[in-house]
Backbone as CSV, one residue per row, in Angstrom:
resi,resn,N_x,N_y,N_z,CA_x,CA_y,CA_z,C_x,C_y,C_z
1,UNK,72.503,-1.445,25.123,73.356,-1.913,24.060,73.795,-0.721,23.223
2,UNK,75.158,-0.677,22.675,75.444,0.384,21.782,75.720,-0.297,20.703
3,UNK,75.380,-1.251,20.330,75.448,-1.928,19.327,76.846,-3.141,18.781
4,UNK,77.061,-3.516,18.040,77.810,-5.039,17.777,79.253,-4.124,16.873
5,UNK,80.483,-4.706,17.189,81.593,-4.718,16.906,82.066,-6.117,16.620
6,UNK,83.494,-5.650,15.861,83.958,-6.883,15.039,85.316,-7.003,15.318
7,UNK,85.598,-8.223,16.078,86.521,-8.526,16.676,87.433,-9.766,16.642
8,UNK,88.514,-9.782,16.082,89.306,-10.544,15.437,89.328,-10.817,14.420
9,UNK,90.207,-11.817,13.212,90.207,-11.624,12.229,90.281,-13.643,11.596
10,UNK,90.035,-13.420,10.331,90.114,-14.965,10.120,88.943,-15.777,10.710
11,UNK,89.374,-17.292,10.963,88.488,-17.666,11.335,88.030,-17.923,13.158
12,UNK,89.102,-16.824,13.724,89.024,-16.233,14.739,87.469,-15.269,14.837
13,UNK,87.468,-14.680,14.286,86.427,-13.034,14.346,85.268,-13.672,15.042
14,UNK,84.617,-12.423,15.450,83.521,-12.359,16.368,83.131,-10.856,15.810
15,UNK,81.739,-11.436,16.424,80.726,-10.466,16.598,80.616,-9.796,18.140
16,UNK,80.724,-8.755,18.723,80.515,-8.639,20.443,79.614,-7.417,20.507
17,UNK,78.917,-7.622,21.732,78.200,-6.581,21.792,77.916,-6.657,23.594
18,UNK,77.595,-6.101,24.244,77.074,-6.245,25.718,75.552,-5.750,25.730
19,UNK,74.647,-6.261,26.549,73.630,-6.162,26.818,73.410,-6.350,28.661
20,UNK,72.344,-5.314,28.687,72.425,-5.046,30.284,71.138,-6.258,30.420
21,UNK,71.209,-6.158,31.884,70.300,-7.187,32.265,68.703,-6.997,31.879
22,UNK,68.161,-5.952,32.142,66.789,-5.805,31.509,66.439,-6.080,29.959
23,UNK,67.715,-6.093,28.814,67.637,-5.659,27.694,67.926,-7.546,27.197
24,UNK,68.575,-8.247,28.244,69.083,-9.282,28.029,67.213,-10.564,28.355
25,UNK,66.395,-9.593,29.948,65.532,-10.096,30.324,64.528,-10.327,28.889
26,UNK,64.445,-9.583,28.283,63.666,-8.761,27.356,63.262,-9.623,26.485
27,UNK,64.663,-9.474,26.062,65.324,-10.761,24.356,64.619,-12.001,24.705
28,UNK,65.117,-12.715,26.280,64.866,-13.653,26.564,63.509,-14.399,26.583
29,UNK,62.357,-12.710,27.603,61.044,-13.307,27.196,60.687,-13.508,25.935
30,UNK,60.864,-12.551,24.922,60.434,-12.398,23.566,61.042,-13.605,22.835
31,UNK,62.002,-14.044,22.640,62.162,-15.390,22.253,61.605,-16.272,22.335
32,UNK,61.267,-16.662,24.106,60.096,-17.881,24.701,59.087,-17.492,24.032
33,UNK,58.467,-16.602,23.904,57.147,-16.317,23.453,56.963,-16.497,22.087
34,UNK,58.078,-16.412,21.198,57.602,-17.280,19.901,57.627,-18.324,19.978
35,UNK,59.053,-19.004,20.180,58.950,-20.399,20.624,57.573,-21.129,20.788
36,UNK,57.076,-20.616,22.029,55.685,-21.302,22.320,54.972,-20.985,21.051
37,UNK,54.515,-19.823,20.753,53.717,-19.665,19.266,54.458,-21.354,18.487
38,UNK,55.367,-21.116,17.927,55.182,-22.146,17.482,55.356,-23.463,17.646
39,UNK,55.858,-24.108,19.232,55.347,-25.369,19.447,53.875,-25.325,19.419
40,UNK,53.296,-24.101,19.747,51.737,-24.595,19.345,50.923,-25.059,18.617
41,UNK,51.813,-24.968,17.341,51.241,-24.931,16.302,51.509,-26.379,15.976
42,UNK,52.825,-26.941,16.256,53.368,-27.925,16.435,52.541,-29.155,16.813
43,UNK,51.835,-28.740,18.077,51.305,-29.224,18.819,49.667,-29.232,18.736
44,UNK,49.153,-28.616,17.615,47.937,-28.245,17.031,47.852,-29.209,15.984
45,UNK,48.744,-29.904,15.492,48.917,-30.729,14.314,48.689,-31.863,14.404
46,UNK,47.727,-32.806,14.257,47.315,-34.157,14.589,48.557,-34.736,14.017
47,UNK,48.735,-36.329,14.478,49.631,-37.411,14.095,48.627,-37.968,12.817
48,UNK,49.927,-38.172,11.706,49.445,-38.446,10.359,50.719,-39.713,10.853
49,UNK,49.439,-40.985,10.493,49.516,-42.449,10.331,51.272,-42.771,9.171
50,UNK,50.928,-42.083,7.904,51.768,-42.054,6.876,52.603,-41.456,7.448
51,UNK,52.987,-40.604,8.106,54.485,-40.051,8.371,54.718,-40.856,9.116
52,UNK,54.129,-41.590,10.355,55.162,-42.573,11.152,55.358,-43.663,10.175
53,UNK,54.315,-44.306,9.397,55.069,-45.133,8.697,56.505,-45.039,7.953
54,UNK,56.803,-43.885,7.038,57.198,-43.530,6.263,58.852,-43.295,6.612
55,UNK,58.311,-41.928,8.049,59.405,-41.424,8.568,59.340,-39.452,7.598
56,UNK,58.177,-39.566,7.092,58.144,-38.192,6.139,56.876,-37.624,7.260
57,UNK,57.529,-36.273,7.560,57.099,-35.128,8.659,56.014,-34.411,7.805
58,UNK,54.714,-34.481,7.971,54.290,-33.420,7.583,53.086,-32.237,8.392
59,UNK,53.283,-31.107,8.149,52.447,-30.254,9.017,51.002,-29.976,8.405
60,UNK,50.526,-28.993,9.317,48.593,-28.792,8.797,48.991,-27.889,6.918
61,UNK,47.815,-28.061,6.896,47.939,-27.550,5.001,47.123,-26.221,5.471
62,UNK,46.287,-25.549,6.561,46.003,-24.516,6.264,47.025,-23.728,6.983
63,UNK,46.571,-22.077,6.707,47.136,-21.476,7.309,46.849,-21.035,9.136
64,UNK,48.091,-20.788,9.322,47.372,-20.599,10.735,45.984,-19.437,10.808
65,UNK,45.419,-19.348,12.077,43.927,-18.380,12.383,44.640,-17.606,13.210
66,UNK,46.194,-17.317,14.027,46.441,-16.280,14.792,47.376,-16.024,13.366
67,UNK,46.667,-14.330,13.456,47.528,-13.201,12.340,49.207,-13.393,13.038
68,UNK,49.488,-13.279,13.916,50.820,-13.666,14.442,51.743,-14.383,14.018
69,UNK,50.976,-15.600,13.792,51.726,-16.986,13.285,51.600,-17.185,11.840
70,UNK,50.528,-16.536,11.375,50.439,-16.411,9.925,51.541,-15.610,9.555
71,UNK,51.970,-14.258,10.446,53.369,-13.864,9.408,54.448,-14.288,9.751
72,UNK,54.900,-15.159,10.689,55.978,-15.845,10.994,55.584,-16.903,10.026
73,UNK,54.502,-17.507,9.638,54.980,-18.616,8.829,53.723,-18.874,7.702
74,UNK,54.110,-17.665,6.784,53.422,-17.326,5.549,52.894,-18.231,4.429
75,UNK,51.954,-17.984,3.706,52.241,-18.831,2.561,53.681,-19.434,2.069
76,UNK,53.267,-20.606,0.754,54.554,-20.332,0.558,54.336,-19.720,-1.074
77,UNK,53.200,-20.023,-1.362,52.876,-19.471,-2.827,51.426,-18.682,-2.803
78,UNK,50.641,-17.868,-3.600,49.541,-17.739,-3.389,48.893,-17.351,-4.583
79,UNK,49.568,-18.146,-5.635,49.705,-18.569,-6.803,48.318,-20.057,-6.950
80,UNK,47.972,-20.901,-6.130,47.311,-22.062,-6.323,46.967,-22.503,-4.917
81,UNK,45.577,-22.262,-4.420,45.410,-22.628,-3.344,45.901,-24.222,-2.974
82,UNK,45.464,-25.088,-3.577,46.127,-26.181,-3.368,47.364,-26.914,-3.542
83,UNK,47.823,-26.051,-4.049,49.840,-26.211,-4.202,50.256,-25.474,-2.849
84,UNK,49.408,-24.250,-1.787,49.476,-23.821,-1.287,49.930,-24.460,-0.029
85,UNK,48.651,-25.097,-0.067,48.193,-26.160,1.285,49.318,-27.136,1.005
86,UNK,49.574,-27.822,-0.269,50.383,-29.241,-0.164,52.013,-28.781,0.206
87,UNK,52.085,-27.466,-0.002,53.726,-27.239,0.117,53.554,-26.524,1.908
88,UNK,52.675,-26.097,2.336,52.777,-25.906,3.597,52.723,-27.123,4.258
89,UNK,51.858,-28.306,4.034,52.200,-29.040,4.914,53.603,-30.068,4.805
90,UNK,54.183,-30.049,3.698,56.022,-30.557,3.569,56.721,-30.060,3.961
91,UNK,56.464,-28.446,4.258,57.464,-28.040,4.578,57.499,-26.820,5.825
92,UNK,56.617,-27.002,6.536,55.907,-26.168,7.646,56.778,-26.372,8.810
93,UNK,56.981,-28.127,8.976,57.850,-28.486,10.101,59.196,-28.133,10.042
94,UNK,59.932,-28.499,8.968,60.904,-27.940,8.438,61.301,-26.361,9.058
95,UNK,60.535,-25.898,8.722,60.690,-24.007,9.012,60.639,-23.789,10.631
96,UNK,59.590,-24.592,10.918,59.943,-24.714,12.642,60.526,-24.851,13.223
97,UNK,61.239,-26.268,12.373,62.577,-26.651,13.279,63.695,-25.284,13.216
98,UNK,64.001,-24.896,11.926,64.569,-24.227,11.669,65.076,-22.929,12.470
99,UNK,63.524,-22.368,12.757,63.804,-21.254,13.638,63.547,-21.501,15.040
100,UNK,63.434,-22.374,15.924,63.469,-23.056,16.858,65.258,-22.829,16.962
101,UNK,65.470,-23.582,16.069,67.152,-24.293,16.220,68.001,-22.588,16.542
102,UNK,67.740,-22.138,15.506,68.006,-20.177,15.361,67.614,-19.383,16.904
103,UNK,66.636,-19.906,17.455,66.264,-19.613,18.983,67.200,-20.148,19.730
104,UNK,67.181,-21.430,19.911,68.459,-21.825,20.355,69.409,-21.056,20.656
105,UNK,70.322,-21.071,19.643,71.176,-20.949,19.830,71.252,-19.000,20.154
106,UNK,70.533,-18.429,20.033,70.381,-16.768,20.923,70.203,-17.219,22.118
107,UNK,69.561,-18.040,22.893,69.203,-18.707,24.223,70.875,-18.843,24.874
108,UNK,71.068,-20.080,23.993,72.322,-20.555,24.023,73.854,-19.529,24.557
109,UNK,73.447,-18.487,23.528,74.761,-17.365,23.647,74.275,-16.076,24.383
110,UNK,73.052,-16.039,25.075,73.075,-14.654,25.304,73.278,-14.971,27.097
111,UNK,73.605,-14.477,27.986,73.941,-14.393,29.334,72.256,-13.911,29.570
112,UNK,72.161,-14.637,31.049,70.735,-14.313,31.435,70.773,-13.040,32.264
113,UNK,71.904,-12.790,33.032,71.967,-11.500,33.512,72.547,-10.747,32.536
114,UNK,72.558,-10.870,31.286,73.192,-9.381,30.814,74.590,-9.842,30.840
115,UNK,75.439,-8.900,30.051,76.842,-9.160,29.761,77.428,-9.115,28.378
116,UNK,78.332,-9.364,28.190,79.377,-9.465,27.126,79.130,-10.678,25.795
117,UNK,78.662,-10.467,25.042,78.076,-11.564,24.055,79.425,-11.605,22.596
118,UNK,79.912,-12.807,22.678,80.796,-13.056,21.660,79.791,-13.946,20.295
119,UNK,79.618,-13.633,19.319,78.997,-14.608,18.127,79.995,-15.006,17.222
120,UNK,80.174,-15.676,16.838,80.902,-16.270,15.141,79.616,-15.903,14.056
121,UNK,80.009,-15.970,13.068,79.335,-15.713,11.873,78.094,-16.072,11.693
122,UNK,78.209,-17.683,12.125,77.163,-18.931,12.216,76.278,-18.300,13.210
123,UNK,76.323,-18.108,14.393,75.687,-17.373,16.163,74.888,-16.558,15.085
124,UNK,75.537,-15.157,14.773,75.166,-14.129,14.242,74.446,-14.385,12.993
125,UNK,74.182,-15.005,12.171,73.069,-15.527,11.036,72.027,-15.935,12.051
126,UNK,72.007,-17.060,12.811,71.080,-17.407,13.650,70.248,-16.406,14.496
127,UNK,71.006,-15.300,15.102,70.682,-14.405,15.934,69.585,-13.324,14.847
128,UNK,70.099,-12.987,13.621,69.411,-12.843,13.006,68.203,-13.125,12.524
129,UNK,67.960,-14.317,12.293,66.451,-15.265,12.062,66.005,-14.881,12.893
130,UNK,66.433,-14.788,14.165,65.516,-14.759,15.415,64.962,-13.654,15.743
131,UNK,66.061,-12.465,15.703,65.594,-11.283,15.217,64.411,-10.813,14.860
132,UNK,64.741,-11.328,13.723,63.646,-10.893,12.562,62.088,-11.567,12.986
133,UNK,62.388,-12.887,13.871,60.874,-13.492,13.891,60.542,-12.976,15.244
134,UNK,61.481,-12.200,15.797,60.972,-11.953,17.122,59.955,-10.494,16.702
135,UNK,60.864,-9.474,15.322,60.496,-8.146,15.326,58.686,-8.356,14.698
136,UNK,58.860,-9.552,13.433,57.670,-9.733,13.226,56.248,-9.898,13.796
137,UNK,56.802,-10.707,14.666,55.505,-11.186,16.019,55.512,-10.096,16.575
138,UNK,56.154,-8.957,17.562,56.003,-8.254,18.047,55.295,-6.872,16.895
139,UNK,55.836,-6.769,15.968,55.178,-5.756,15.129,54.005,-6.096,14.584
140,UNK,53.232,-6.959,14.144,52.385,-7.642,13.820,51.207,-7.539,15.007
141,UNK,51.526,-7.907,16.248,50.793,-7.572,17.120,50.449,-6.598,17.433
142,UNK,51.212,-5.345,17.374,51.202,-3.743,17.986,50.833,-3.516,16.175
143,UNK,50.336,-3.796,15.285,50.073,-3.172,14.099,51.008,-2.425,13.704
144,UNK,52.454,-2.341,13.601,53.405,-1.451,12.864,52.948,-1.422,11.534
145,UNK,53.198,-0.547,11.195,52.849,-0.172,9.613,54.078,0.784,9.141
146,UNK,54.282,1.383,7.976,55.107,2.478,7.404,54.632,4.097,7.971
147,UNK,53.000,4.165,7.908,52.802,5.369,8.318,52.650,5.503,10.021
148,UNK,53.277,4.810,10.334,52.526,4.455,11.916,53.916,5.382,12.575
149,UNK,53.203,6.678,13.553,54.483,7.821,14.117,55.293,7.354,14.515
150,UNK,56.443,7.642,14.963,57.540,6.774,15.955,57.409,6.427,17.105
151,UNK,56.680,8.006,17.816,56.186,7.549,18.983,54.471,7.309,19.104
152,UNK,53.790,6.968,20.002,52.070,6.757,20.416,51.591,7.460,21.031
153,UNK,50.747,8.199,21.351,50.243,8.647,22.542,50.213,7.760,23.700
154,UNK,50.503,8.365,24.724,50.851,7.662,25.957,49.938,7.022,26.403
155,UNK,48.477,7.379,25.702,47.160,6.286,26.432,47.159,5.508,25.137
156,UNK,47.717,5.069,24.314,47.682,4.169,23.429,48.045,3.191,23.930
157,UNK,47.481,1.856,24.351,47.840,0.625,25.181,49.286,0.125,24.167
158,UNK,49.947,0.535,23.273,50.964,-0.214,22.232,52.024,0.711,22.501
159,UNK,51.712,1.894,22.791,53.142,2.719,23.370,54.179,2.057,23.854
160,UNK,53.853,1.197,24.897,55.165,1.255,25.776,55.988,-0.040,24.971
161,UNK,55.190,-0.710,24.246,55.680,-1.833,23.722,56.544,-1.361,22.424
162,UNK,56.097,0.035,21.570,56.635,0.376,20.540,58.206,0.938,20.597
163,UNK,58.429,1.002,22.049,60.205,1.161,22.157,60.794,-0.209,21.681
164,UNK,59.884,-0.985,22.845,61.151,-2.550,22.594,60.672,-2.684,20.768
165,UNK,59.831,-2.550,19.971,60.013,-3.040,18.668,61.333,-1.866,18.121
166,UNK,60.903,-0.659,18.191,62.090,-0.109,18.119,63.250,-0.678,18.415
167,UNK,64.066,-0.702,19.617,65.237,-1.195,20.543,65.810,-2.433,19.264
168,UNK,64.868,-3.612,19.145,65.104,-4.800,18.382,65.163,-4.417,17.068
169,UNK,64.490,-3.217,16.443,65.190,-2.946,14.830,66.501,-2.305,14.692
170,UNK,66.832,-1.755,16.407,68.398,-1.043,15.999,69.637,-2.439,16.314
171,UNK,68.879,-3.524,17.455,69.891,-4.213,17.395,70.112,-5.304,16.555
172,UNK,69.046,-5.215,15.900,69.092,-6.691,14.530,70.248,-5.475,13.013
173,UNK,69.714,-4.272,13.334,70.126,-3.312,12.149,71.479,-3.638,12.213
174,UNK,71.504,-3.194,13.646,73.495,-2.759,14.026,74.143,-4.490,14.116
175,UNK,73.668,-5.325,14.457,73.722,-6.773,13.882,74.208,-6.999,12.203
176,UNK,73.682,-6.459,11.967,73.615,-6.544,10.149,74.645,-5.608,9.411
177,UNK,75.224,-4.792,9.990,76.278,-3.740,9.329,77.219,-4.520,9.717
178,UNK,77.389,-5.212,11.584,78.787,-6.001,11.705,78.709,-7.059,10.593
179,UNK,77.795,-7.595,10.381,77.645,-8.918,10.118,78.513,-8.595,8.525
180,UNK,78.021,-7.693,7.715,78.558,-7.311,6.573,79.986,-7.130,6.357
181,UNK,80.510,-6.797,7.522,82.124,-6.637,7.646,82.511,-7.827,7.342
182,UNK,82.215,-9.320,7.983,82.385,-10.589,8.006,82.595,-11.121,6.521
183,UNK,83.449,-11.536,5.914,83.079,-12.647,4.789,82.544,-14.218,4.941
């Protein structure tokens, strides 16, 4: 990828960028792989009696136990443990759906072999979320930090993985300068 251009004008414009097939394979696993993170979690959540009555969704009140899923889906205050718990579980599913839907639609628009990717504004916000929850999970796992070198030593088992977190901060970055052109 050499990054995202801005193409047309009005409510024509696009976002385009091409991605080769390995870079396209890539996106693709790393997407599934949150995804599942969080149908798991989804799916970790007993059936509450009161929400089918009701029709009101609600998720677990603690936080998740994989550090992973804890920073994809953070407190929401940490201000009152129990305002903590009651606003995670109102609004936990909510956020799931949310970035689920944001998965989507990168699924949706990206070619499985690689190719020519057109976004609208809407694509490109979405592509973003996803982005960002893809860079999290992946950085979170490999321990990125601020002081952490650019590159690893080559027997560091996180090396080879610390390009693709790289790769995904230049294409969410270069994502975000087109995106700024956009009104």
């Amino acid at each position: 990828m050499n990054g995202w251009k801005k193409s047309g004008r009005g409510s024509k414009v696009r976002l385009v960028a091409s991605l080769e097939a390995q870079e396209a394979a890539v996106l693709r696993g790393l997407v599934d792989e949150v995804r599942q993170m969080l149908a798991g979690r989804t799916d970790d959540n007993p059936a509450d009696e009161l929400a089918v009555i009701t029709g009101i969704r609600t998720g677990p009140s603690t936080r998740p136990d994989d550090r992973v899923l804890a920073r994809l889906l953070p407190d929401f205050t940490s201000e009152d443990a129990d305002l903590a718990a009651g606003l995670r579980s109102l609004h936990e599913p909510a956020l799931i759906d949310a970035k689920n839907a944001a998965a989507s639609v990168v699924l949706e628009t990206l070619p499985e072999s690689g190719g020519r990717i057109e976004l609208s504004p809407d694509q490109a916000d979405a592509w973003l979320t996803t982005l960002n929850d893809v860079r999290l999970a992946l950085g979170t796992a490999l321990d990125v930090s601020e002081d952490m070198p650019e590159e690893l030593p080559a027997d560091d088992p996180r090396a080879s993985h610390l390009g693709v977190y790289h790769w995904l901060t230049f294409v969410q970055d270069a994502l975000v300068q087109s995106r700024m052109l956009v009104r």
